[in-house]
N, C-alpha and C positions, 0 to 999 in steps of 0.2 A: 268601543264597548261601553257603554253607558249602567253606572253603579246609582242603585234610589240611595235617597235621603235613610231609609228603616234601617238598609242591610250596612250602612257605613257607619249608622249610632252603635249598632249591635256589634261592629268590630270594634269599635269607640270602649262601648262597656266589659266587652271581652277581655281589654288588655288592662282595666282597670278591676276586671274581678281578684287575684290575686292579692292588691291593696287593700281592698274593702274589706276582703273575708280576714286579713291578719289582726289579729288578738293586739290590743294596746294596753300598756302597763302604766302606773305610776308609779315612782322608786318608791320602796315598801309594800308593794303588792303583794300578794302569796301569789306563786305558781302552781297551777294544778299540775301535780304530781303524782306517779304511780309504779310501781313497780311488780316485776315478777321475776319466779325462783328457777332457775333449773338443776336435776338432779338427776340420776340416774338415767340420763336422757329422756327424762318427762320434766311437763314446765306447766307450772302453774298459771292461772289466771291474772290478766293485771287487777293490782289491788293498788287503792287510792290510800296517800300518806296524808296525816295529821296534818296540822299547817303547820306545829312545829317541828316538823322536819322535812318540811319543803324548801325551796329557797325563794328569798325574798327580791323580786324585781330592784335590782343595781346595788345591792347589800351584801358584800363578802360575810359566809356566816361558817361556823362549824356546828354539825347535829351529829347525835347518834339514833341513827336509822335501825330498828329492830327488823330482824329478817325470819319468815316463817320456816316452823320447822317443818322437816323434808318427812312426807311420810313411810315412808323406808329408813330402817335404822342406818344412821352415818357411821361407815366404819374411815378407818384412817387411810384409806385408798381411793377413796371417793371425792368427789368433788363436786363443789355447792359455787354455781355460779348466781349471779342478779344483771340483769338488768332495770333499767329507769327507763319513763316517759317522760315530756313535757309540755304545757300547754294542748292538753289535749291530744295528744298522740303525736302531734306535729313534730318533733323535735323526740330524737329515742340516742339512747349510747350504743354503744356495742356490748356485748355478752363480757360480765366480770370476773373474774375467779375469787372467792373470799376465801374458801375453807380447802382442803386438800393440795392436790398434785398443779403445782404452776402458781398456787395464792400465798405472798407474804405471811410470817408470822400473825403479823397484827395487821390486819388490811388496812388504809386510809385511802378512803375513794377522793378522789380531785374529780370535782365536777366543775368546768368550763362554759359558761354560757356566753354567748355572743348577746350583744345586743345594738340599736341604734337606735336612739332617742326613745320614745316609748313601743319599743318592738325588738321582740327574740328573736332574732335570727337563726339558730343552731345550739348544738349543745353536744360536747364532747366531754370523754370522761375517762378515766387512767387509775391503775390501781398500784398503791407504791408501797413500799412496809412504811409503817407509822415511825417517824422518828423517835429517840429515844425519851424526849421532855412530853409525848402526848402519853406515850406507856406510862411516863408517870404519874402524870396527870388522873388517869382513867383506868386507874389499878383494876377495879370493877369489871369493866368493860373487858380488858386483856382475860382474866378471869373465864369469864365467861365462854371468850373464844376458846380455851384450852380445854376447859373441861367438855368433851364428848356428851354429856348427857343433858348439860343444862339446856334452854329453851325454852323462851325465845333470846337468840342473842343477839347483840349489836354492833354495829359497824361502824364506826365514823366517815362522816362524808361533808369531806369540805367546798360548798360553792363561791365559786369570785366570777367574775362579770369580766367579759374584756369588752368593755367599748369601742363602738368604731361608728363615731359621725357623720365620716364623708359618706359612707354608704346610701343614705338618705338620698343626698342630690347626685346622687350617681343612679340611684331607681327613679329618681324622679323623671331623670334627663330620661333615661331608654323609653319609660312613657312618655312623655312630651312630645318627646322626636317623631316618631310613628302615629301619633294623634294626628300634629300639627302636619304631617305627610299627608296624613289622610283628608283633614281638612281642605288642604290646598287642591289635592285632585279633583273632589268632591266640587269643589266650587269653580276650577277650571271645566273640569265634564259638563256644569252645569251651565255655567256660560257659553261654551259651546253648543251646547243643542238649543240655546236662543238665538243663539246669533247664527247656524246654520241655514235656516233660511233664508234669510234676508242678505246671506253672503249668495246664496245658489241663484235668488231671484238678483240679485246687482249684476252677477257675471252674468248673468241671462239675460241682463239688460245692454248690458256693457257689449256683449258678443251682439246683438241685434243692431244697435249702434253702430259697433262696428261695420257690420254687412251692409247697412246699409247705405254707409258713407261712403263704400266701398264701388256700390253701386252707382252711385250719383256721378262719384268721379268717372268710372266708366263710361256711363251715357254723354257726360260733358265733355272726355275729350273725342269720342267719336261724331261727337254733333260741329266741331268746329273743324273735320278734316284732314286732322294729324294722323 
């Protein structure tokens, strides 16, 4: 079965799309960031964060993130979740609890991002009661969570980075492999439909040869008698 030159670049660049299209960072970058609310089992639209409360590409930082208020009155059985995007939608957390049934007093979002060398990988996120040295810290802030009416309030949300290097030449190799596969078929197939005729006319020749020599002996040993 004989594969062209077009259809093997095009599986070439196929497996190279995924590379291309990833987002590159340098440590200090801002991450395009956005979030939305849910409440009452309605969920607002994603809305893009400030830079300063985004995280910064390979920079452990702590922000207080402001969260919109919920248009139905929040009473104290209700519950006010968030989620985050990143880079572009590529990278989401899972649904938060900050206020109500199931959210710490004082929420501290831990936000996790993965990265390797200049690329995000992932991003995970956890929500845990703020220790007791950041309440004191952010008197304000606590404040604010408690009182029912104020609005907009804020959340702390701490990002750190877990690097991971070898991941790199661990995508590198699973492309490579499947390239250099491809290649090699490519250029066996290829040499093979040059060299098939010149194999078919040899045997063609070789079998004629044959017959013939075949024949000769024939006639020669019936000519002598035997």
């Amino acid at each position: 079965m004989a594969v062209s030159i077009p259809l093997l670049l095009l599986s070439v660049f196929a497996s190279l799309a995924p590379l291309a299209l990833a987002t590159t960072f340098r440590d200090g970058d801002y991450i395009h960031t956005s979030r939305k609310a849910q409440f009452h089992q309605s969920r607002t639209n994603w809305q893009d964060l400030l830079g300063q409360h985004c995280p910064r590409f390979g920079i452990d930082r702590l922000v207080a993130v402001p969260i919109p208020k919920p248009q139905l009155a929040f009473g104290k059985g209700d519950t006010y979740k968030l989620q985050f995007s990143f880079d572009g939608d590529r990278h989401l957390t899972p649904w938060l609890p900050l206020l109500g049934e199931g959210a710490p007093a004082v929420p501290l979002i831990i936000v996790t991002l993965r990265r390797s060398g200049e690329e995000l990988l992932g991003a995970t996120a956890a929500v845990l009661d703020a220790p007791e040295e950041y309440k004191q810290r952010h008197p304000v802030l606590v404040a604010e969570l408690h009182n029912v009416t104020h609005w907009p309030k804020h959340v702390l949300v701490h990002y750190r980075f877990d690097t991971r290097n070898d991941v790199d030449l661990d995508r590198g190799l699973y492309v490579l492999f499947p390239v250099g596969l491809l290649a090699v078929l490519a250029l066996l197939l290829s040499a093979l439909r040059g060299v098939q005729p010149k194999l078919a006319q040899f045997l063609a020749d070789v079998t004629s040869e044959g017959t013939t020599a075949a024949a000769a002996m024939w006639k020669g040993s019936e000519g002598k008698g035997e």
